[in-house]
C-alpha positions in Angstrom: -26.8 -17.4 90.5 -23.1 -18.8 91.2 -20.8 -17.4 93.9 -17.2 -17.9 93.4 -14.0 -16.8 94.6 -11.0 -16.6 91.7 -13.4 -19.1 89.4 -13.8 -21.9 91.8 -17.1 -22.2 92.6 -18.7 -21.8 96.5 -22.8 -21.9 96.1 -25.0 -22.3 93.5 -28.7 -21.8 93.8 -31.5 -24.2 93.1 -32.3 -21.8 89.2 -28.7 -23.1 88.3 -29.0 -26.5 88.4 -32.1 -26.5 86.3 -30.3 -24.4 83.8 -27.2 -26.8 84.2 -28.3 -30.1 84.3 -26.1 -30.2 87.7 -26.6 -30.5 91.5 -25.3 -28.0 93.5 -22.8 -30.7 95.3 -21.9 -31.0 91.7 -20.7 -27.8 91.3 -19.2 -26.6 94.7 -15.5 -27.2 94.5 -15.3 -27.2 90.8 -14.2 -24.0 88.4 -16.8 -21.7 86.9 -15.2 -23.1 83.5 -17.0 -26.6 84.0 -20.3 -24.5 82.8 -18.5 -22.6 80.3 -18.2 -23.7 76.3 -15.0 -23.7 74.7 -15.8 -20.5 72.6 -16.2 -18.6 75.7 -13.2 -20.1 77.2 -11.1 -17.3 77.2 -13.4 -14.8 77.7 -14.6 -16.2 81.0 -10.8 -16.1 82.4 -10.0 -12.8 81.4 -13.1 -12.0 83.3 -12.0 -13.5 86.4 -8.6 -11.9 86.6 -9.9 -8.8 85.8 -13.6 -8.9 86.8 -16.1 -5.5 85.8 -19.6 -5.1 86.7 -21.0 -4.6 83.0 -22.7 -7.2 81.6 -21.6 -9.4 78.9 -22.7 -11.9 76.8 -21.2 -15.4 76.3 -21.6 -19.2 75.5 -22.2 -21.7 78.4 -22.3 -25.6 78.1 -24.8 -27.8 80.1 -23.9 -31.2 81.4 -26.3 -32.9 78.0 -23.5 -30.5 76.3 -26.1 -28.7 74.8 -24.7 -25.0 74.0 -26.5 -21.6 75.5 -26.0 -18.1 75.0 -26.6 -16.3 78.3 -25.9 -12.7 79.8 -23.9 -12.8 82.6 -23.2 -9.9 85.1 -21.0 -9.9 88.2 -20.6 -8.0 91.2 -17.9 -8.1 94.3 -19.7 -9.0 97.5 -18.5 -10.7 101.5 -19.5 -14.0 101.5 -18.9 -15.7 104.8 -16.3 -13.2 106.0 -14.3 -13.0 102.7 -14.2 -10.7 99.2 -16.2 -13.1 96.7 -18.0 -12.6 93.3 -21.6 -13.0 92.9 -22.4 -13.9 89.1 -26.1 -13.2 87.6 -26.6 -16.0 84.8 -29.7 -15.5 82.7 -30.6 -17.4 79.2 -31.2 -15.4 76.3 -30.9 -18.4 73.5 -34.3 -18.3 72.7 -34.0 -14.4 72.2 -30.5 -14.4 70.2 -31.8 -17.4 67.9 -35.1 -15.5 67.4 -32.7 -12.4 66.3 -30.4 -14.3 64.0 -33.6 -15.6 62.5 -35.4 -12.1 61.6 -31.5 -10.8 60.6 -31.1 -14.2 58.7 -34.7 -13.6 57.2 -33.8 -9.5 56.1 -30.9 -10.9 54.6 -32.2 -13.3 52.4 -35.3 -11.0 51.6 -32.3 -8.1 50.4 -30.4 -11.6 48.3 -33.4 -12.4 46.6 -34.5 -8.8 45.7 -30.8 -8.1 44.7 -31.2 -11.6 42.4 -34.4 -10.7 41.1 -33.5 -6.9 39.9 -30.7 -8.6 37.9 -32.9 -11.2 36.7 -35.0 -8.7 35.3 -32.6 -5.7 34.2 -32.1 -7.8 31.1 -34.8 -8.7 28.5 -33.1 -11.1 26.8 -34.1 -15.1 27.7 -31.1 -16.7 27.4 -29.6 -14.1 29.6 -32.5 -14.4 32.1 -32.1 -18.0 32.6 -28.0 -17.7 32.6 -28.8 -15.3 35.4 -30.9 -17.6 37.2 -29.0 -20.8 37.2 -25.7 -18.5 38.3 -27.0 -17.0 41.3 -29.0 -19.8 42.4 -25.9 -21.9 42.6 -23.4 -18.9 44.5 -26.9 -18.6 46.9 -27.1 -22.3 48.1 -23.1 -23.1 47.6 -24.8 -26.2 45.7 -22.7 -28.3 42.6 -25.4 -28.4 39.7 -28.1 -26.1 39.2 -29.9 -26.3 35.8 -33.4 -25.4 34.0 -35.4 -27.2 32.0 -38.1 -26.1 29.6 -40.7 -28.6 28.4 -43.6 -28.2 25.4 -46.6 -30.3 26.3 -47.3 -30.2 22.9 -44.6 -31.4 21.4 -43.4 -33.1 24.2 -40.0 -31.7 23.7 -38.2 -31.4 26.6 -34.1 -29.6 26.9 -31.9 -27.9 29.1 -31.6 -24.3 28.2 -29.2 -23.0 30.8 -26.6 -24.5 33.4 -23.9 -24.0 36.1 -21.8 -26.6 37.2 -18.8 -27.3 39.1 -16.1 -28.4 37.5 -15.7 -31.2 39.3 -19.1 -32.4 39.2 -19.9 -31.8 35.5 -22.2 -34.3 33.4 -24.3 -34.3 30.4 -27.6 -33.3 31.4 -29.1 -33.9 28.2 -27.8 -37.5 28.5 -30.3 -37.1 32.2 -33.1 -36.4 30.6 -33.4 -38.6 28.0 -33.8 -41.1 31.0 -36.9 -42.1 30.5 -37.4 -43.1 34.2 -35.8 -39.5 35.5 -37.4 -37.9 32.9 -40.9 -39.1 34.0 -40.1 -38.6 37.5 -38.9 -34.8 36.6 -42.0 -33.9 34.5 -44.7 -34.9 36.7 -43.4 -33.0 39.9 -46.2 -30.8 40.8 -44.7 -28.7 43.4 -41.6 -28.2 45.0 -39.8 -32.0 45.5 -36.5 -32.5 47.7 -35.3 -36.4 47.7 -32.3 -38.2 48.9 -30.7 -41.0 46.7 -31.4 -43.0 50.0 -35.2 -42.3 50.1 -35.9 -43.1 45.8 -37.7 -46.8 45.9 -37.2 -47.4 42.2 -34.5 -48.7 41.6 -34.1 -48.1 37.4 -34.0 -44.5 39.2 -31.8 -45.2 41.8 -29.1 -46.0 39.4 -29.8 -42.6 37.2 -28.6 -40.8 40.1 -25.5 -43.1 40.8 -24.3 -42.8 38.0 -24.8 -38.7 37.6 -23.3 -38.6 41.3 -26.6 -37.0 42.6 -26.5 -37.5 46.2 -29.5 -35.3 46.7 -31.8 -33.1 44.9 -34.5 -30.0 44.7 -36.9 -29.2 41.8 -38.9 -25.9 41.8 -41.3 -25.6 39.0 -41.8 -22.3 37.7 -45.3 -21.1 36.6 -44.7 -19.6 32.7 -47.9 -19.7 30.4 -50.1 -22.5 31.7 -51.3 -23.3 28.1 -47.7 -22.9 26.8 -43.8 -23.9 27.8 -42.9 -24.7 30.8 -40.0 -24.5 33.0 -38.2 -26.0 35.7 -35.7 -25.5 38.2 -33.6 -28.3 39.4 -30.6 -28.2 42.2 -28.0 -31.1 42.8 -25.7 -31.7 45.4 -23.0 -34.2 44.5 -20.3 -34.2 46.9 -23.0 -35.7 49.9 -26.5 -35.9 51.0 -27.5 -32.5 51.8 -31.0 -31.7 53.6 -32.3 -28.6 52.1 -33.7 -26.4 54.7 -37.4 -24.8 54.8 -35.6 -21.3 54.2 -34.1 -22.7 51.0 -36.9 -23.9 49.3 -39.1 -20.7 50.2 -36.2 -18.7 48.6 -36.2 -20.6 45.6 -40.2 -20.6 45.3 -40.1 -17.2 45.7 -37.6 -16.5 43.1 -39.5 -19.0 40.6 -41.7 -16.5 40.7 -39.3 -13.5 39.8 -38.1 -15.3 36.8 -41.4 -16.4 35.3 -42.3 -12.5 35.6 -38.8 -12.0 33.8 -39.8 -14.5 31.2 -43.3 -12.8 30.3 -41.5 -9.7 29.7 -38.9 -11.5 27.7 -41.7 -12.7 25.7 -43.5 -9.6 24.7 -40.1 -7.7 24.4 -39.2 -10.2 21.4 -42.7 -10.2 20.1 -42.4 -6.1 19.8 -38.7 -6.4 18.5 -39.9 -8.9 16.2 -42.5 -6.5 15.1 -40.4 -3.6 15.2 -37.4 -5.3 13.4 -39.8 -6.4 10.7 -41.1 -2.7 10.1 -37.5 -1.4 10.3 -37.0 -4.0 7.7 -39.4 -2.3 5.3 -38.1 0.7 5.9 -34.3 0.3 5.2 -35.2 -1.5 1.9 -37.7 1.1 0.9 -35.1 3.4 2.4 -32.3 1.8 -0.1 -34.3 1.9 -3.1 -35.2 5.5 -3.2 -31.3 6.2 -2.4 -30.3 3.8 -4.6 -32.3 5.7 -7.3 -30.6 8.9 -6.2 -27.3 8.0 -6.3 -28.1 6.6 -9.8 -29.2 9.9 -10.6 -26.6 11.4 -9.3 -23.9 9.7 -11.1 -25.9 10.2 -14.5 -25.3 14.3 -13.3 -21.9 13.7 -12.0 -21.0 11.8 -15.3 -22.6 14.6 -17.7 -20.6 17.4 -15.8 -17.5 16.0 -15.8 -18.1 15.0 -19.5 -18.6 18.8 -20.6 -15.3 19.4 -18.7 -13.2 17.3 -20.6 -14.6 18.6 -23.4 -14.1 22.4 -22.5 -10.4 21.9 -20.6 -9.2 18.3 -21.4 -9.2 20.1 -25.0 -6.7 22.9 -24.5 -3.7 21.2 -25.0 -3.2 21.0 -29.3 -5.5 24.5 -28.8 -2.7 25.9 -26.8 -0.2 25.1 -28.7 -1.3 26.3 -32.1 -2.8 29.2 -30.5 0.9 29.9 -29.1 2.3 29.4 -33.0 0.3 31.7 -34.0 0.7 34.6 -31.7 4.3 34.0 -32.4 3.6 34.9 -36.3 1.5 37.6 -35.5 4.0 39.4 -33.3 6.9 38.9 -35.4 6.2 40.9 -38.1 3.6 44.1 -38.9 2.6 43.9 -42.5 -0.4 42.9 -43.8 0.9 39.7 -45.3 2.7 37.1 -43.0 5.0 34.4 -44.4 4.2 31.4 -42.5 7.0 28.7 -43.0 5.6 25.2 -44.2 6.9 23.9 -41.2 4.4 26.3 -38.9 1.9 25.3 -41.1 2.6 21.7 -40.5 2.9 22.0 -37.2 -0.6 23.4 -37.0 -2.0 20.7 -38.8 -0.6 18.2 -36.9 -2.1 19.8 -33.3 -5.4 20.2 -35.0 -5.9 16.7 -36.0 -4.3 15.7 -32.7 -7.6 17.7 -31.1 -10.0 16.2 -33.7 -8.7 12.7 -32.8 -9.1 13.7 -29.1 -13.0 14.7 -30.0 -13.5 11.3 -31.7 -12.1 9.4 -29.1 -14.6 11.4 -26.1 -17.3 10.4 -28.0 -15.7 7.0 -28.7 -15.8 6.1 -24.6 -19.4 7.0 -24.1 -20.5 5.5 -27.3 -18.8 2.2 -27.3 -19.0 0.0 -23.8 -16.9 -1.1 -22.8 -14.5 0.9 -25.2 -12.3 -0.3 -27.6 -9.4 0.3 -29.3 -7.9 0.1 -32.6 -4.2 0.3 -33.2 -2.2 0.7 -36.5 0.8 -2.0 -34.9 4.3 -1.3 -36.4 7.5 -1.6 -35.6 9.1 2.0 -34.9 11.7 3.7 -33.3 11.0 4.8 -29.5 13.8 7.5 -29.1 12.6 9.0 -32.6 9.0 9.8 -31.4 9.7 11.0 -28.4 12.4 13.6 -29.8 9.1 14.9 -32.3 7.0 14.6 -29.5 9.2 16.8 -27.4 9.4 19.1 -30.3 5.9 19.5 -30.8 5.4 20.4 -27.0 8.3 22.8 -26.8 6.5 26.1 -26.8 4.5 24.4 -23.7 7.5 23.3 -22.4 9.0 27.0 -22.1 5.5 28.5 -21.3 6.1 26.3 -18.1 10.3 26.8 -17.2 10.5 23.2 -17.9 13.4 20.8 -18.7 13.4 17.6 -19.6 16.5 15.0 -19.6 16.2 12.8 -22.2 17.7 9.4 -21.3 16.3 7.5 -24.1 19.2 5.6 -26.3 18.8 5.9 -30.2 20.7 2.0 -29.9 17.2 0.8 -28.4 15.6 -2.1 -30.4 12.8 -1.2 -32.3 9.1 -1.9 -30.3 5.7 -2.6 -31.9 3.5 0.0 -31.7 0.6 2.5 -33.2 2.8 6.0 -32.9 -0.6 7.9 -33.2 -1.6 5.9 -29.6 1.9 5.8 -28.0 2.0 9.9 -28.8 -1.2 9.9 -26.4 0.5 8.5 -24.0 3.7 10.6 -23.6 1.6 13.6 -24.4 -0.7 13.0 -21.5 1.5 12.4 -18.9 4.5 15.0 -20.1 1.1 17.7 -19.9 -0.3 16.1 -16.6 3.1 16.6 -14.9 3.3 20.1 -16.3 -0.8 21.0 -15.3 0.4 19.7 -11.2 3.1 21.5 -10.6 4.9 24.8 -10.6 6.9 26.4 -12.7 10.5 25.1 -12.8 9.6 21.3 -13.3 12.6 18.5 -14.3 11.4 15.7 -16.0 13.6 12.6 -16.9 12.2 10.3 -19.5 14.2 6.9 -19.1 13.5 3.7 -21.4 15.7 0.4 -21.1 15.9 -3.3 -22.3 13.6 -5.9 -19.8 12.9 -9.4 -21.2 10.8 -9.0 -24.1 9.8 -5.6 -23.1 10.8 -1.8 -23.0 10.6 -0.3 -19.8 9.5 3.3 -20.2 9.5 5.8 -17.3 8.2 9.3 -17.1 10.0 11.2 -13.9 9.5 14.6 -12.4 11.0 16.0 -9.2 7.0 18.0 -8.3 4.6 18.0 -5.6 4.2 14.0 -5.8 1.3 12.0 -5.7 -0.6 11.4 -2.3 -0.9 7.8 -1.6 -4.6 7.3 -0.8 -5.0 8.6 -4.4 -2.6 6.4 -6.5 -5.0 3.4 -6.5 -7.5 5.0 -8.5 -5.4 7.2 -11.1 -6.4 5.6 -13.8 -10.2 5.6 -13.4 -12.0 7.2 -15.5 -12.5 10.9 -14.6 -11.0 10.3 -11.5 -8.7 14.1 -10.6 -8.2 13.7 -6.7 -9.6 15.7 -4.1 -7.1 18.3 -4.4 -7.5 18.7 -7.7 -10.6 21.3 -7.8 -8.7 24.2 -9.1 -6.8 21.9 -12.1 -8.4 21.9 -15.4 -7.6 18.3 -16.3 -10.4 16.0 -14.9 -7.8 12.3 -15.2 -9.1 11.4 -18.9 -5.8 11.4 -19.7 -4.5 9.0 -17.3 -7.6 6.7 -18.2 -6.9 6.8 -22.0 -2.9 6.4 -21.5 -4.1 2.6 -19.2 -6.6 1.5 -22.3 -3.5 2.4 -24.8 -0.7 0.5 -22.9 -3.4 -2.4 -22.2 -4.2 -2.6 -26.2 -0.9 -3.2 -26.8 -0.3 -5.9 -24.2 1.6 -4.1 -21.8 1.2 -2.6 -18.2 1.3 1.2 -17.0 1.5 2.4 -13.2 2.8 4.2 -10.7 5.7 3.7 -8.4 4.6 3.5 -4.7 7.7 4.4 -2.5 8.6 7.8 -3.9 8.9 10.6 -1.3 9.1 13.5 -3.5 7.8 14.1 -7.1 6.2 11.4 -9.2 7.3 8.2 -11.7 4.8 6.8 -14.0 6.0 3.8 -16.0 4.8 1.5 -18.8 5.8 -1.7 -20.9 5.4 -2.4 -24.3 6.4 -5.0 -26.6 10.0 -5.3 -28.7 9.1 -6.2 -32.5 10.8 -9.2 -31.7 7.6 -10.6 -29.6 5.2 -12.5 -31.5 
């Protein structure tokens, strides 16, 4: 109990000086802040000036300088004829310290089970050990924290997961291929904390010099006794640290944790291993069996598009003489009809056109991969193409098409099979006319390039969409908006193997907007 007036001190009693360290002849004449510690400093003379009966708690120093905590409560009382304050002092170190201990304990307890849930959220080792050597480092504000795993068996020993300062990085592989650390390290049989100061060999002494380990911590953790084994190890670089009791039951408590994390590990990889090899048998089962089906689908796919060229692919020379003849029969009544030799030709000439069409059907899934065979000779390009449009005329007016023809009769002569190059203008003059409306223009263009004739087929329709002009010229290809058509792309095929026999190239311009240009190249007569 002190009695002061405005902080200087009057009386002490005899409990004070055993709590102080001071006599009372000491104390009497000196200020209440001789017994106070800094911390506390201000709080004492804010209490003074403006003094309250409710107790408060503060820091006091003794005259050793040790540090207390201690309740004080004060109360305003006459002493000796005058207003004074009469201070209660009582020490509760032991209680605060015991406090912060069981706060200090609850909060490492909540760490570690925090740690250990995301330890073992995860399955996967590496990820487990990653885990470990992370958090372990933020917990103890230590520079290296690393684990080893060791096969007695093999006697293979390597680090399998690290965090490191930056400042304090090393090869740790390089450590443990020590063989004086790496001794040392393998036959710890418990936890082991050690100073560079208190390590008698000296072969070891200079490991840790020259990996800057001032002092360090090694917690073995318990994973299949018959099998690998791992092991924690902490360093601290920067200076000698001494690890507390707290710390070390932390980490052996943890070790614990992540050897449970590891035996899950374990039998989760031995059931995904399982698992992945029985999903394995599956898939390729799985792939042969839709392998076979897609096979057999094609052979389906292939047979009904066959019969469809057959049935519409053929109704081009069938249209046409079908159209000469109606034309006959509705011209005149009798009995008898005078058919010009012209007609009659004309006829002919469409019906060997559809024979030759037959033949060459049969000729693609006959021969593989199909060939060719061309009667080369050198020919006029402006003359076929005026018969050609000829022979398509009554087509052409069926459909309220015109065609531009901007092919000069001054063109050099080009080698060629007139038969094939026929195909190819017939095809795609009765494509452009099958994919779009009535009304069409079509320009058919041919110039001079290099060695070459450039031929272009032009109309001002629908267009062609652009995920489809890659595969035009496939085989059966028609487009995915070409259900309700009646041509199924034979055409288009046949026109590429044409052009291709006679050493030249057919496509499709890209960049149009509106309607679509085909093109092609073919020799001069010139070209050897």
């Amino acid at each position: 109990m002190i009695i002061h007036k405005q902080g200087q001190i009057l009386d002490v009693n005899a409990a004070t000086e055993r709590l102080f360290g001071y006599s009372a002849s000491e104390l009497v004449g000196q200020s209440v802040l001789l017994l106070t510690h800094p911390a506390s400093r201000s709080l004492i003379l804010e209490r003074i000036q403006q003094p309250i009966d409710v107790p408060f708690e503060a820091l006091a120093r003794t005259k050793s300088g040790d540090a207390l905590t201690v309740e004080v409560q004060g109360k305003s009382i006459l002493y000796q004829g005058r207003w004074a304050r009469v201070v209660g002092i009582r020490d509760i170190t032991q209680r605060k310290t015991a406090e912060q201990n069981v706060q200090l304990a609850a909060q490492r307890q909540q760490v570690l089970a925090e740690i250990a849930l995301r330890i073992r959220q995860t399955l996967e080792l590496p990820e487990i050990l990653n885990t470990t050597v992370v958090e372990v480092r933020r917990y103890l504000l230590s520079d290296r924290v690393f684990i080893v795993s060791y096969e007695p068996r093999t006697a293979e020993i390597q680090i399998v997961a690290a965090a490191m300062a930056p400042e304090w990085h090393t090869n740790l592989e390089a450590l443990l291929q020590n063989a004086h650390y790496r001794s040392w390290l393998l036959t710890t049989p418990a936890t082991l904390s050690c100073e560079q100061t208190e390590i008698l060999d000296p072969h070891l002494r200079q490991v840790y010099e020259a990996h800057h380990i001032q002092s360090c911590l090694l917690i073995p953790i318990h994973h299949q006794p018959q099998g690998k084994c791992f092991l924690l190890g902490v360093h601290q670089c920067d200076k000698q640290r001494e690890w507390q009791p707290h710390e070390r039951a932390f980490l052996e408590q943890l070790a614990i944790q992540v050897a449970i994390a590891l035996q899950q590990a374990e039998l989760y990889q031995k059931l995904a291993a399982l698992n992945a090899n029985l999903e394995q048998q599956v898939t390729e089962r799985t792939e042969q069996l839709q392998q076979k089906m897609r096979e057999l689908e094609e052979l389906n796919h292939l047979k009904d598009i066959f019969l469809h060229a057959v049935s519409h692919d053929l109704r081009t020379p069938v249209l046409g003489t079908l159209m000469v003849i109606n034309h006959l029969l509705h011209s005149d009544t009798g009995d008898t009809i005078p058919v010009p030799r012209s007609t009659l030709s004309c006829i002919q000439q469409s019906q060997q056109r559809q024979l030759h069409l037959i033949e060459t059907l049969l000729h693609i899934h006959v021969d593989q991969p199909p060939s060719l065979s061309l009667a080369i000779a050198p020919m006029s390009l402006a003359v076929l193409v005026n018969e050609i449009l000829t022979d398509l005329q009554p087509l052409l007016q069926k459909n309220n098409a015109t065609v531009k023809l901007q092919i000069s009769p001054t063109l050099p002569l080009v080698r060629a099979d007139p038969n094939q190059l026929r195909r190819v203008y017939e095809n795609l003059l009765t494509n452009a006319l099958k994919h779009n409306h009535p009304g069409l223009i079509i320009t058919l263009t041919a110039e001079v390039q290099g060695d070459n004739i450039y031929c272009t087929v032009r109309d001002n329709g629908v267009g062609i969409h652009p995920d489809q002009r890659s595969r035009l010229f496939d085989l059966y290809y028609r487009g995915s908006e070409s259900h309700h058509r009646t041509g199924i792309g034979l055409g288009l095929y046949l026109c590429r193997q044409i052009i291709t026999a006679h050493g030249g190239e057919i496509g499709v311009e890209e960049s149009q907007v509106q309607g679509a240009t085909f093109w092609f190249r073919i020799p001069l007569a010139s070209t050897t």
